[in-house]
C-alpha positions as CSV (number, residue, x, y, z in Angstrom):
1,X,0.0,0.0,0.0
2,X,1.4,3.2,-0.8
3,X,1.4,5.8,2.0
4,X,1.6,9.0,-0.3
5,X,-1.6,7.7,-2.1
6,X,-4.1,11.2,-2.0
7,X,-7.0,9.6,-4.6
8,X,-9.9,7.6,-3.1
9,X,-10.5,4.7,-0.7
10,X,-12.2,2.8,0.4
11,X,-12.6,3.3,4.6
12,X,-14.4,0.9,7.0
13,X,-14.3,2.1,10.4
14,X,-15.9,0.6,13.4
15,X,-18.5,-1.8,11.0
16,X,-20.8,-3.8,13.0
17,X,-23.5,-6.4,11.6
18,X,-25.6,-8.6,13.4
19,X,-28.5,-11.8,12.7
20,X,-31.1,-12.5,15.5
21,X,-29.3,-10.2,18.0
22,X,-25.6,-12.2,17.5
23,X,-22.6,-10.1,15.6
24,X,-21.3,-11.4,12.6
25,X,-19.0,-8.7,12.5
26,X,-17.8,-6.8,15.8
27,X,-17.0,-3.3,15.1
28,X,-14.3,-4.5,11.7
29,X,-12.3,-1.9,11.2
30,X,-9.5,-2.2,8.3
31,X,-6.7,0.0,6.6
32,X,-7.6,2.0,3.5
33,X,-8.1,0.1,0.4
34,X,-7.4,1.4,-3.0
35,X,-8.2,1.1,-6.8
36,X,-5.7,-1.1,-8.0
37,X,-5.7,-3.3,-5.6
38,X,-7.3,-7.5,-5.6
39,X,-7.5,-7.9,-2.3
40,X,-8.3,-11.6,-1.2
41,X,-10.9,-12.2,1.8
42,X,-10.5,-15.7,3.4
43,X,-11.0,-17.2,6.5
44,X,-12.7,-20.0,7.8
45,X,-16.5,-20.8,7.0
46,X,-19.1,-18.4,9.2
47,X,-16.3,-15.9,9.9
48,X,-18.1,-12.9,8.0
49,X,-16.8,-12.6,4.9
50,X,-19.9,-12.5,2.7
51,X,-21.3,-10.9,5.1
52,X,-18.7,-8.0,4.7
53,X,-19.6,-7.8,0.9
54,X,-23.3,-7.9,1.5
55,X,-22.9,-5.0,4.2
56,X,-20.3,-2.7,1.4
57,X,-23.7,-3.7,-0.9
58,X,-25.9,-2.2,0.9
59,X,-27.7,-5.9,1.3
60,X,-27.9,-6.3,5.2
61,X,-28.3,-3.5,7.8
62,X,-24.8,-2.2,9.1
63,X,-23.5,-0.1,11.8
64,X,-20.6,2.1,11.3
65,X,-18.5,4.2,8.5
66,X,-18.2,2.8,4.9
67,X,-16.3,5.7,2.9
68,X,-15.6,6.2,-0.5
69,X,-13.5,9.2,-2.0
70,X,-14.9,11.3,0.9
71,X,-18.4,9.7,0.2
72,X,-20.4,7.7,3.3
73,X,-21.4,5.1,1.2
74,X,-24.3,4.6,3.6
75,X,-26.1,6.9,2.7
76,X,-25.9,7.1,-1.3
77,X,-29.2,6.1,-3.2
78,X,-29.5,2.8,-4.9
79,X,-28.8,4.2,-7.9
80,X,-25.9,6.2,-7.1
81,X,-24.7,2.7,-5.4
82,X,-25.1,1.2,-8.6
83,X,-22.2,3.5,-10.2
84,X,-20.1,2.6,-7.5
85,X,-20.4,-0.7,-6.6
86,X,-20.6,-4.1,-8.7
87,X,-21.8,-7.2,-6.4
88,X,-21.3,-10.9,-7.7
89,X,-23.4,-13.3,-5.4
90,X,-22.2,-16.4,-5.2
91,X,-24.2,-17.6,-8.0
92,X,-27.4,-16.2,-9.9
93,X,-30.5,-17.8,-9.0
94,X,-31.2,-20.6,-12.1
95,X,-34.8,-19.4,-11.7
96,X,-34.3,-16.3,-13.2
97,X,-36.0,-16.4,-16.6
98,X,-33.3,-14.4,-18.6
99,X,-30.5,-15.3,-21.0
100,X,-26.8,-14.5,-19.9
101,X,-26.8,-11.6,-22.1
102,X,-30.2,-10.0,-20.9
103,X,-28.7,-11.0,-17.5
104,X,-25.7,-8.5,-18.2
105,X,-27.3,-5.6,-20.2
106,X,-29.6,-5.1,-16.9
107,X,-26.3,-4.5,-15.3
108,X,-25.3,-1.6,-18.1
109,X,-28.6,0.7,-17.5
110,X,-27.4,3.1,-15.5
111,X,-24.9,4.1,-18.0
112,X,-26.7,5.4,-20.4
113,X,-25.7,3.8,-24.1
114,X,-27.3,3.6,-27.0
115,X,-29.0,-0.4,-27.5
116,X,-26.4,-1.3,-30.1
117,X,-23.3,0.3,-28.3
118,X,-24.7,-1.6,-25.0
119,X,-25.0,-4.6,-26.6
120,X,-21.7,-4.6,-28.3
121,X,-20.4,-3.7,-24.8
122,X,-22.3,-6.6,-22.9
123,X,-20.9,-8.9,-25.3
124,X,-17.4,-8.1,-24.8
125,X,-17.8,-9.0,-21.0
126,X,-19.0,-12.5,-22.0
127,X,-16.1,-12.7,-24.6
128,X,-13.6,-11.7,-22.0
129,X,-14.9,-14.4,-19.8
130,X,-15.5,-17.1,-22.3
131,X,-18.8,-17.3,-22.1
132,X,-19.9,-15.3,-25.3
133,X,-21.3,-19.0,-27.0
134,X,-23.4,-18.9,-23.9
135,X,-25.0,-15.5,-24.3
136,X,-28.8,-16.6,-25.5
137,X,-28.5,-19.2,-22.8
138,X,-31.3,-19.0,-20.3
139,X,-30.0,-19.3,-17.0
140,X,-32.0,-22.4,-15.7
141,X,-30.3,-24.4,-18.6
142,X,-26.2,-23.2,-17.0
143,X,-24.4,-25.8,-14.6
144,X,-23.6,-24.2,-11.6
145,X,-20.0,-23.0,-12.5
146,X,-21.8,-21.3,-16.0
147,X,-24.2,-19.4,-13.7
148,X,-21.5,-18.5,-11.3
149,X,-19.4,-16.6,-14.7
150,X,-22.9,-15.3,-15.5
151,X,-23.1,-13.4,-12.2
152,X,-19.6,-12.4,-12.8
153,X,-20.2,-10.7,-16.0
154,X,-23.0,-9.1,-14.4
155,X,-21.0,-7.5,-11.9
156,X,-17.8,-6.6,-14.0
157,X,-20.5,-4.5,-17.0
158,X,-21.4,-2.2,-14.6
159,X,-17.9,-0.8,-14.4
160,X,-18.0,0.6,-11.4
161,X,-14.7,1.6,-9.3
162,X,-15.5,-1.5,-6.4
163,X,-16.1,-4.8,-7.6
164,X,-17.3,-6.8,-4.9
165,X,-17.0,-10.4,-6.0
166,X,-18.1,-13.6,-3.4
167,X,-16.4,-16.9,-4.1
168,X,-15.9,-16.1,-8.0
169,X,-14.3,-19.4,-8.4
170,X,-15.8,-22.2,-5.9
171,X,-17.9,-24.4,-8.6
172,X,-14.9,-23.9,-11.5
173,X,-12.8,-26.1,-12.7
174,X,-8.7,-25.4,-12.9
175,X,-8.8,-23.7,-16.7
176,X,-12.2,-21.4,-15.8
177,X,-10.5,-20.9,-12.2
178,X,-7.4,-19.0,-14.0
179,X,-9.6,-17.4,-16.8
180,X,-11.5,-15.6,-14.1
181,X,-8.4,-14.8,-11.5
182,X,-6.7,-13.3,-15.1
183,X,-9.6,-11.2,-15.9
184,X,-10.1,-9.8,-12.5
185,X,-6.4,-9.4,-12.4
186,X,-6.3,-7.4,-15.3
187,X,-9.6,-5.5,-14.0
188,X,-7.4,-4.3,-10.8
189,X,-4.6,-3.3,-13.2
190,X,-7.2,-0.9,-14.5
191,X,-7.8,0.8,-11.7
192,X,-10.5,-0.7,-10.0
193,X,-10.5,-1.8,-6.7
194,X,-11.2,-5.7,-6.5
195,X,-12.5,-7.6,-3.5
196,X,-13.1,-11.2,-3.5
197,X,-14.0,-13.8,-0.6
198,X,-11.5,-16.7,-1.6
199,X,-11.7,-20.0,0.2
200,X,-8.6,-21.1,-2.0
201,X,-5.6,-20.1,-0.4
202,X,-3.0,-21.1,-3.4
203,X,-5.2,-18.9,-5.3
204,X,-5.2,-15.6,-3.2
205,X,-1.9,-15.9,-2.6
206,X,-1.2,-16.0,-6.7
207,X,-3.3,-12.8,-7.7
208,X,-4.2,-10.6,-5.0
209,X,-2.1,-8.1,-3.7
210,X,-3.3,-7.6,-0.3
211,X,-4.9,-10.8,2.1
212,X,-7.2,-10.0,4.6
213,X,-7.8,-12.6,7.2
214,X,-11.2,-13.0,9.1
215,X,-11.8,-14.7,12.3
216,X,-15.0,-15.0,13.9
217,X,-16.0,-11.7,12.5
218,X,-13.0,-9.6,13.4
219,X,-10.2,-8.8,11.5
220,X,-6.9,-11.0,11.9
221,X,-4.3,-10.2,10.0
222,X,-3.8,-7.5,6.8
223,X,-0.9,-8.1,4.6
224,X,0.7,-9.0,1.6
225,X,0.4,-13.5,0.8
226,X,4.0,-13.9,2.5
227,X,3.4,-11.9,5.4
228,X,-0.3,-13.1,5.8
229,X,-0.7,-16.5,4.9
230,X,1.7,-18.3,7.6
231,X,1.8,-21.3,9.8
232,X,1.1,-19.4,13.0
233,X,-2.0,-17.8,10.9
234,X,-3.4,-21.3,9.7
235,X,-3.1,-22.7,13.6
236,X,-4.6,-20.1,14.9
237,X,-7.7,-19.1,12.4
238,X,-7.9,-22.6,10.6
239,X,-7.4,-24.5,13.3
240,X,-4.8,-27.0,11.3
241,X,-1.2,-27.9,11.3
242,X,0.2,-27.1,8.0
243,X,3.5,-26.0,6.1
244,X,3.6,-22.9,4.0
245,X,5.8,-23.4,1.1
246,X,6.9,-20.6,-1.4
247,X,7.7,-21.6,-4.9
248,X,9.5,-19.7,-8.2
249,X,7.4,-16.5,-9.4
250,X,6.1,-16.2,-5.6
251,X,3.3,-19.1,-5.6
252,X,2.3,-19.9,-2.1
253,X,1.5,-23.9,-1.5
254,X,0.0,-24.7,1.8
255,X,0.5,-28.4,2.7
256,X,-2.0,-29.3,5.5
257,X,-0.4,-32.0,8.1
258,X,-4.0,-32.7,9.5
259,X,-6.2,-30.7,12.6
260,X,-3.9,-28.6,15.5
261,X,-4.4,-30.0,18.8
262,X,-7.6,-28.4,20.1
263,X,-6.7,-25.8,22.8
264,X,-9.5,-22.9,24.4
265,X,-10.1,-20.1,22.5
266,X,-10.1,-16.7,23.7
């Protein structure tokens, strides 16, 4: 991160969201994130991290400060969220009764193209993907890995500055997992600011810049993969023995030796 940066961030100060009167997140502050940036959320399962992107989404009720270039993100209307914000569920619902590419141009309204330039433009998002053949697809005739790119393209053709994206890769297999990781790569390279919930840790540790690590709703640890993704982290948060290993071009491999000895939390 670079101290001197003096364009926006994205600030979460103090966030708090609760379920049936228990907090999923306690009072989650983290350091400034900026466009640029693919920063990886992981942690174990129920820690908060979809939560996290469904609170930025203005999805669940939240407590706290959300700030963007100066801007409580709050308080900004649905549609002014809409510019700023793109959200990828974890997959589109197979009930929906739209193609891919109707899917993705409802994504494109709010800027304002003309039908042919917005259709050229929605198609270009499926092509980047590799999903274009699928594009007059309806979305209860897509496995579940189709339907999860499909959501993805939704997201990315609103070209907003945040891209909030949750478990892009979970039902894809190896070749679709690196075809999505090299778009939204290249998608951070442009500028925006990428945050994705990854369960994969070999994957975060390949493409994003900055890890975040969640435990039982608070924050853990905030780093870069070598500083963040470490044996005393897996004990502690994963509750596993394990080896991290770090491979040519800075791949991370995390070799799990089986459960750590089960000691009281605090």
């Amino acid at each position: 991160m670079n101290p001197s940066h003096s364009g926006p961030a994205l600030e979460i100060q103090h966030l708090t969201v609760s379920y049936r009167n228990r907090a999923v997140l306690s009072d989650l502050s983290l350091p400034p994130l900026l466009p640029g940036q693919l920063v990886a959320l992981v942690g174990p399962n129920a820690t908060g991290k979809s939560t996290l992107l469904r609170a930025l989404a203005q999805l669940v009720p939240a407590s706290g400060q959300i700030r963007w270039d100066g801007q409580d993100l709050l308080a900004l209307s649905s549609a002014a969220l809409a510019r700023t914000i793109g959200y990828m569920p974890q997959s589109l619902p197979e009930t929906a009764a739209l193609n891919v590419l109707e899917v993705t141009l409802t994504a494109m309204q709010a800027q304002n193209l003309p039908a042919s330039a917005e259709q050229l433009a929605a198609m270009a998002v499926l092509e980047r993907l590799g999903i274009d053949d699928l594009a007059l697809r309806r979305l209860d005739q897509l496995s579940g890995g189709q339907r999860q790119v499909a959501a993805l393209a939704q997201a990315i053709a609103r070209d907003s500055p945040i891209l909030l994206l949750d478990e892009p890769t979970s039902a894809l297999d190896l070749r679709h997992q690196w075809r999505v990781m090299n778009t939204v790569r290249r998608l951070a390279d442009d500028g925006h600011l990428v945050i994705a919930v990854l369960h994969d840790l070999a994957l975060a540790a390949q493409w994003a810049d900055r890890i975040l690590v969640l435990d039982r709703g608070r924050l853990h640890a905030c780093g870069t993969p070598q500083t963040a993704i470490t044996p005393d982290m897996l004990r502690t948060v994963y509750r596993v023995d394990a080896r991290v290993q770090r491979c040519e071009r800075g791949r991370t491999v995390v070799l799990i030796d089986g459960p750590a000895e089960e000691t009281p939390r605090a």
